[in-house]
C-alpha positions in Angstrom: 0.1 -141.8 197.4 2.8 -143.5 195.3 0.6 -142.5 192.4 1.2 -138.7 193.0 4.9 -139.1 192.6 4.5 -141.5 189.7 3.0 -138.6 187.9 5.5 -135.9 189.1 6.5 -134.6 185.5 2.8 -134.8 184.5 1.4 -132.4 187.3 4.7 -130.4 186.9 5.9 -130.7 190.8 9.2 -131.4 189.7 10.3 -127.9 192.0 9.1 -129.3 195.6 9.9 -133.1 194.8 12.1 -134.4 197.2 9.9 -132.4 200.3 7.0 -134.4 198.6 8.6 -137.4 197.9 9.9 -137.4 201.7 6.4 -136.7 203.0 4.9 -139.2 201.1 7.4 -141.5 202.4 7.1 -140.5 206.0 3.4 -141.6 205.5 3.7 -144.9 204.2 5.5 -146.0 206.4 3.0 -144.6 208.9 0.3 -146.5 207.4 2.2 -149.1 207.3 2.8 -149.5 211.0 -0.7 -147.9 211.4 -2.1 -148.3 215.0 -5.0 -147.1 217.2 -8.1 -146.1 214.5 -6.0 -145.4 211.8 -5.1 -149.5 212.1 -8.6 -150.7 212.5 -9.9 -148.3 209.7 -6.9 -149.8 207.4 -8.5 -153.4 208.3 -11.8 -152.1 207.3 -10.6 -151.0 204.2 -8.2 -154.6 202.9 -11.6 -156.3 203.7 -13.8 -154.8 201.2 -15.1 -156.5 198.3 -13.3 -156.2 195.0 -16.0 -154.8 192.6 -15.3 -153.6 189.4 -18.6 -150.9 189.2 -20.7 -151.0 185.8 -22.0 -146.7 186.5 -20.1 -144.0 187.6 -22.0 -140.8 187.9 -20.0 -137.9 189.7 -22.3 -135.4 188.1 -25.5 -136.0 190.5 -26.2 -135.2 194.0 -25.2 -138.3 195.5 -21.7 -139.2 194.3 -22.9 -142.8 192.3 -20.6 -145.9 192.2 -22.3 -148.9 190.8 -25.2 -150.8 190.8 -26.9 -153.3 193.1 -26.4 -156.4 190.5 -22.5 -155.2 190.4 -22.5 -157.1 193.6 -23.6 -160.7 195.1 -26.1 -160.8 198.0 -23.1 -161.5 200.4 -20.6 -159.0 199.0 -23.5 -156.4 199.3 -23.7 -157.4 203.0 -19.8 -157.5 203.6 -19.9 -153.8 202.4 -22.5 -152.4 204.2 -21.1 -153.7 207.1 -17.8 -152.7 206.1 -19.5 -148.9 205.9 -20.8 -148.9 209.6 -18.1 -149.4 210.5 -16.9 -146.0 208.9 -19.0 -143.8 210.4 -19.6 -141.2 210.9 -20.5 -139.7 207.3 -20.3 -136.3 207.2 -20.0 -135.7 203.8 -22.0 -137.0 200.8 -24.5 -138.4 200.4 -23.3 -141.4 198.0 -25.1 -144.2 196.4 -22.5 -147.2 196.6 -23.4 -150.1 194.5 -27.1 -149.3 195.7 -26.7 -148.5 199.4 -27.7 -145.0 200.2 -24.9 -143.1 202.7 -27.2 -140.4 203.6 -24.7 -138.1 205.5 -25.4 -135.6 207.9 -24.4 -132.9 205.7 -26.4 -132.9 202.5 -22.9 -131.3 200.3 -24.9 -130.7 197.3 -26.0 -127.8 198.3 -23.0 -126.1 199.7 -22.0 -127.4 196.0 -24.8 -125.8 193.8 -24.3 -122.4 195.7 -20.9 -122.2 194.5 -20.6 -124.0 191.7 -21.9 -121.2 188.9 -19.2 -118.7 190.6 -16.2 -121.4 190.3 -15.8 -121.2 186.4 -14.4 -124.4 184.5 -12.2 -126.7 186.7 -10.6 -128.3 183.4 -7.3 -128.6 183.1 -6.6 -127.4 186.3 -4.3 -127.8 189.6 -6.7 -128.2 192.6 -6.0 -128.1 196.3 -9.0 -129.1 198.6 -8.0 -128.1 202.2 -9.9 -130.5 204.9 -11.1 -132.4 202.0 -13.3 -134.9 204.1 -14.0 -137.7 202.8 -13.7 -136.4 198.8 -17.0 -135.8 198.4 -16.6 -132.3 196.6 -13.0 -133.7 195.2 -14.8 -136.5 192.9 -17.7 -133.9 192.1 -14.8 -131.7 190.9 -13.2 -134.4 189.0 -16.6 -134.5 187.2 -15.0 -131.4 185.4 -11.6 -133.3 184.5 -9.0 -131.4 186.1 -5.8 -132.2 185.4 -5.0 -133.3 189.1 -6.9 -132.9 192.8 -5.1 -132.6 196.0 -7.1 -133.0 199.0 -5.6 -132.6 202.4 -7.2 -134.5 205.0 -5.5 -135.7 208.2 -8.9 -137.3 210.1 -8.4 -141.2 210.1 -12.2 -141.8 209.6 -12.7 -139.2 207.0 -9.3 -140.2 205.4 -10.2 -144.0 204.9 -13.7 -143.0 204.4 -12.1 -141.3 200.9 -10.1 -144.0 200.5 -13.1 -146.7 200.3 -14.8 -144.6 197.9 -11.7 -144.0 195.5 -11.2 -147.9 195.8 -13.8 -148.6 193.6 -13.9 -145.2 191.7 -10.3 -145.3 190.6 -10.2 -141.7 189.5 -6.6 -141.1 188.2 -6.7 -137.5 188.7 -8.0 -137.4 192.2 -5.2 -138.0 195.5 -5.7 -137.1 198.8 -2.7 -137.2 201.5 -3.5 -137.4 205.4 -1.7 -134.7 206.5 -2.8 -131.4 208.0 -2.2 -128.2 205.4 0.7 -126.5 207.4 2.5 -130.1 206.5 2.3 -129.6 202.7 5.0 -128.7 201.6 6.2 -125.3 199.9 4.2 -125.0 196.6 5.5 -121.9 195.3 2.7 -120.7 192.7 1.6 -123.6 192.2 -2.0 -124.1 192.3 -4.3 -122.5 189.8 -7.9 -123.2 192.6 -8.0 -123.7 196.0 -10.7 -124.8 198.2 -10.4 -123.6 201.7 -14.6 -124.6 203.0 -15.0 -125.2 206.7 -11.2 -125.1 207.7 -10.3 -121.4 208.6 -12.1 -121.1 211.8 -10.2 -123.8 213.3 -7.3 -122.0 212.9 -5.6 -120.3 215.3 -3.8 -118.0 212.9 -6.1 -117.5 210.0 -4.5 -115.1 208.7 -0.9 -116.9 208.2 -3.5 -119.5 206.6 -4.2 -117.3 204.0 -0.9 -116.0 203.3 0.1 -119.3 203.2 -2.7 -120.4 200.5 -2.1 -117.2 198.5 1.6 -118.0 198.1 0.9 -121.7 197.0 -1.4 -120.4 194.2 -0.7 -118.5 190.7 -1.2 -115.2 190.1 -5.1 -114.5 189.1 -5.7 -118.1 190.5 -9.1 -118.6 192.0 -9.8 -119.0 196.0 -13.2 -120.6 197.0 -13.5 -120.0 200.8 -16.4 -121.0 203.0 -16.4 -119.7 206.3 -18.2 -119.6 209.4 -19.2 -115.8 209.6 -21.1 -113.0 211.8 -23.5 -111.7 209.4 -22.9 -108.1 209.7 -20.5 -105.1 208.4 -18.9 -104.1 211.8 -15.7 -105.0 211.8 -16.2 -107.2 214.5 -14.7 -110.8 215.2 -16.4 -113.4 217.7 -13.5 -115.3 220.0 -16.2 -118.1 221.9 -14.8 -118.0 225.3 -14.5 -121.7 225.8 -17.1 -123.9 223.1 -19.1 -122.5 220.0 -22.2 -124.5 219.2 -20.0 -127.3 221.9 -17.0 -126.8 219.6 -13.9 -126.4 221.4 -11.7 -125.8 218.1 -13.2 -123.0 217.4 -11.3 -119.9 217.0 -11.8 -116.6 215.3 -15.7 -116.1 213.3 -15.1 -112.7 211.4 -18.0 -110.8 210.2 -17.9 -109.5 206.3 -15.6 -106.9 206.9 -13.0 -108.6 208.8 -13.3 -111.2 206.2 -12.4 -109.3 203.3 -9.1 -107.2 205.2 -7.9 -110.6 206.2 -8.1 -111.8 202.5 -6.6 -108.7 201.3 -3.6 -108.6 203.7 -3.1 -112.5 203.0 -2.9 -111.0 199.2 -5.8 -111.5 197.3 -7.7 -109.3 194.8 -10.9 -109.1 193.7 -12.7 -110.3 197.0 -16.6 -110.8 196.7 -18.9 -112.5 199.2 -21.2 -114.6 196.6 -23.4 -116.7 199.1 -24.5 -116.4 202.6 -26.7 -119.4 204.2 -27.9 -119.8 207.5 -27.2 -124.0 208.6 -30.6 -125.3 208.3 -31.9 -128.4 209.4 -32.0 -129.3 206.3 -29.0 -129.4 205.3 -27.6 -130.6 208.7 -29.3 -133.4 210.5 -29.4 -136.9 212.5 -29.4 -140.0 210.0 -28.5 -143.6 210.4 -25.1 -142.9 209.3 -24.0 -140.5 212.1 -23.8 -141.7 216.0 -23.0 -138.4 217.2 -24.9 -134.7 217.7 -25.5 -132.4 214.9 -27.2 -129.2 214.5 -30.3 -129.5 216.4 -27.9 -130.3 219.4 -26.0 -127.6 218.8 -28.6 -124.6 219.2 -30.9 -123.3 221.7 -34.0 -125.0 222.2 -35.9 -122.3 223.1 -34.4 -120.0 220.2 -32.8 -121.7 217.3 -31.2 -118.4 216.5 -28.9 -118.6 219.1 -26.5 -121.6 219.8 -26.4 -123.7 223.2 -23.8 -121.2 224.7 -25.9 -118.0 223.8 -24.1 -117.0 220.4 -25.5 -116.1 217.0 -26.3 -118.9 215.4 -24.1 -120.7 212.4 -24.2 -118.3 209.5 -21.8 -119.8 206.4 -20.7 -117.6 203.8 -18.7 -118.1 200.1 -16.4 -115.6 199.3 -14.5 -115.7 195.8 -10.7 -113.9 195.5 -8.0 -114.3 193.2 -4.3 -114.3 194.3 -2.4 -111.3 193.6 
């Protein structure tokens, strides 16, 4: 994090300094008095291996970091065990010095639907809200933007990020572990912003938005995966209690109410680009995930449907520029 204010002049955030530079502070010294999982992930992480990696390949579907021989045998068995103890993955996969995270999401293809719609990422000011454990921040820096800010305020995904940029060291990648209605103001700042699997949980999407659009230049580019109805209705969904035995889940617009709530956030040029049903596929039980996934999630006896009788998850991209 000290890193982010080292390079202040750099990544011109010279306007909003002292908010960041207190924020940053506020969460050292968090970490530094860390307690409850985000103390026993931060013991995790001091105990890896120190590895310098001979390959880094942020360009293939499974993030790569090193090779086997980078590592002896009982290093390579300190950091598998260290990455256990990290799950769940969610995001990924990776390919860490030879061990294979297969994660329960397979990201590359969320990332090769909307990667020929994003345009060039050099150069630029990124913001990845709920950026997980960085899987799609170090497949952006791939592109070498001029910084990545990922926002990401889960302790295991957090430290998960941290691990991986441990032994990456990408210069141009940060992440801070802070919710995005914590960040401070960033006055049109941002020329991208990734907002993918976040605005649902809201409980005021459409502040969200406003709030996104007024952190980014004028004509910069919003990449926003949602959690959609697959119609033109101008409906909304509001689950009574749990969607697919989610409690945080709020508001799931169809295509319509989609674009109006971009355009009264302010953005321009609103196109849906991509719209994928969850498959099992691309969502499923590996070794690296303790908990339910999809196939939990959905009705047995109809897979269209989810366990509490609602349509079944239906993702869509949608592509806007700020006004």
């Amino acid at each position: 994090m000290e890193k982010l204010l080292q390079q202040r002049h750099t990544l011109k955030i010279d306007h909003c300094y002292n908010a960041f530079e207190t924020l940053i502070k506020e969460k050292i010294a968090f970490l530094d008095h860390a307690k409850g999982n985000f103390l026993k992930f931060k013991k995790i992480l001091e105990s890896l291996p120190d590895v310098v990696p001979s390959v880094i390949d942020l360009e293939s579907r499974a993030v790569t970091v090193g090779d086997t021989l980078d590592l002896t045998q009982q290093e390579h068995g300190l950091l598998m065990d260290r990455l256990e103890q990290l799950c769940p993955w969610r995001k990924g996969p990776f390919n860490l010095f030879g061990i294979q995270i297969d994660s329960e999401w397979q990201s590359w293809m969320k990332w090769e639907r909307l990667l020929r719609y994003i345009g060039s990422l050099k150069g630029q000011r990124i913001l990845d809200i709920g950026s997980s454990n960085g899987y799609y921040m170090f497949r952006m820096a791939a592109q070498n933007p001029l910084m990545v800010l990922g926002l990401e305020p889960q302790s295991t995904f957090y430290f998960q990020y941290l691990a991986i940029q441990k032994f990456l060291r990408q210069e141009n990648v940060f992440c801070l572990p802070v919710p995005h209605d914590q960040l401070p103001k960033m006055d049109k700042y941002f020329d991208t912003v990734f907002c993918m699997g976040v605005l649902y949980h809201r409980k005021s999407p459409l502040q969200m938005l406003k709030d996104i659009c007024d952190s980014m230049r004028p004509g910069g580019k919003l990449i926003l995966e949602n959690l959609i109805l697959d119609s033109k209705s101008n409906f909304c969904l509001f689950p009574k209690d749990r969607y697919a035995k989610m409690r945080n889940i709020f508001f799931i617009p169809d295509l319509l109410v989609m674009e109006s709530w971009l355009l009264r956030a302010g953005f321009k040029n609103i196109k849906c680009v991509d719209i994928t049903k969850t498959s099992f596929e691309e969502q499923r039980k590996t070794r690296w995930i303790q908990t339910e996934t999809l196939k939990d999630f959905l009705d047995p006896d109809n897979p269209d449907k989810t366990v509490e009788g609602y349509p079944a998850p239906v993702r869509a991209i949608f592509i806007a520029t700020a006004a």
